[in-house]
C-alpha positions in Angstrom: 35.0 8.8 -29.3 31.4 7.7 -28.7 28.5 10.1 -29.5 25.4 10.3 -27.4 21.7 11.3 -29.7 19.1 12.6 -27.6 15.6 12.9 -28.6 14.2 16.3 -28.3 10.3 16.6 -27.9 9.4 19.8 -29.5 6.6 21.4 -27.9 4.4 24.6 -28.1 6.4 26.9 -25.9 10.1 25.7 -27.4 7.7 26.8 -30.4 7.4 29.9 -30.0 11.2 30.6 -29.2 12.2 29.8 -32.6 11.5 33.1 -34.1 11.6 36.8 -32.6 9.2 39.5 -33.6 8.8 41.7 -35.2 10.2 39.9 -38.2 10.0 39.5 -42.2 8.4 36.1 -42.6 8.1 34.9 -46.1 5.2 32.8 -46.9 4.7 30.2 -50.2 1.5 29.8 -51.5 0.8 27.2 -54.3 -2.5 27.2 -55.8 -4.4 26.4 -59.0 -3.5 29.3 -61.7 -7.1 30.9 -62.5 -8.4 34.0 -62.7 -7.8 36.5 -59.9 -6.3 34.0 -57.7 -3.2 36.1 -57.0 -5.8 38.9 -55.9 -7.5 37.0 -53.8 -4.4 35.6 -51.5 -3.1 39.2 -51.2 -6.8 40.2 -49.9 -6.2 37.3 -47.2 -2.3 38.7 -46.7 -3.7 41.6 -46.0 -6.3 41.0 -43.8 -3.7 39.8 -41.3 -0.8 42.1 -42.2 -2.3 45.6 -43.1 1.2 47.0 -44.1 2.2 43.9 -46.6 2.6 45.6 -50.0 1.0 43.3 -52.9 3.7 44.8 -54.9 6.6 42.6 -53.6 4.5 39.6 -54.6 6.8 37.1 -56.6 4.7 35.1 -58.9 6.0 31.8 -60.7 3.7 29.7 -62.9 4.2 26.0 -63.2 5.9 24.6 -66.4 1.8 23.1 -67.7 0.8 26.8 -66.6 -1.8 25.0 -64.4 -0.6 26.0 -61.2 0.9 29.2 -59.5 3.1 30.0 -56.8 3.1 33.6 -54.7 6.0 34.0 -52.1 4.6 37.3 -49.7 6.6 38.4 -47.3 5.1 40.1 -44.1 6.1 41.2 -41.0 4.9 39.4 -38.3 4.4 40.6 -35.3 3.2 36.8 -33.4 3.0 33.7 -33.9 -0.7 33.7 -33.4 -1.2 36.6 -36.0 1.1 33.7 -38.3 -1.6 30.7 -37.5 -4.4 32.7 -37.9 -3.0 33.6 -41.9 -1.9 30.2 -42.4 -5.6 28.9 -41.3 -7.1 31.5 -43.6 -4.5 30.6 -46.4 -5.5 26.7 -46.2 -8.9 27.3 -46.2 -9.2 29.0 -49.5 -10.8 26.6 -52.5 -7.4 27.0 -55.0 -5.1 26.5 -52.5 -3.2 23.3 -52.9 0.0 23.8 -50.1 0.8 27.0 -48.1 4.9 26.9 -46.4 
């Protein structure tokens, strides 16, 4: 039995199939652990997702203690409303990797 691969070019429409909304969308942020970073991201969460609740935050520092992750979950309602939060994410000083 012979198997045929095809190459599948992804592009910006087949994009914005992949997920439906409304929808829970979890979101890891990795940044430098200092003083009132936590704070800060969940002021950026929730300037794109007024109903997030900073409460649900899970927070894991690094084994050195230098760096700290925040997993948010919010509902998004588009993907545009998902790369505007992700811009505003990567733009912040401490952040190091936003997924």
């Amino acid at each position: 039995m012979r198997h045929e691969w095809r190459t599948v070019q992804w592009t910006a429409d087949m994009a914005e199939t992949l997920l439906e909304f409304p929808c829970d969308f979890p979101l890891k942020i990795m940044g430098k652990a200092e003083e009132g970073f936590a704070q800060e991201i969940c002021g950026i969460v929730l300037r794109h997702s007024p109903d997030f609740d900073a409460a649900t935050v899970e927070m894991r520092t690094s084994k050195a203690g230098n760096y700290l992750s925040l997993t948010c979950t919010v509902r998004a309602t588009s993907k545009a409303q998902l790369d505007a939060l992700y811009l505003d994410l990567t733009k912040h000083p401490l952040v190091k990797v936003v997924l």
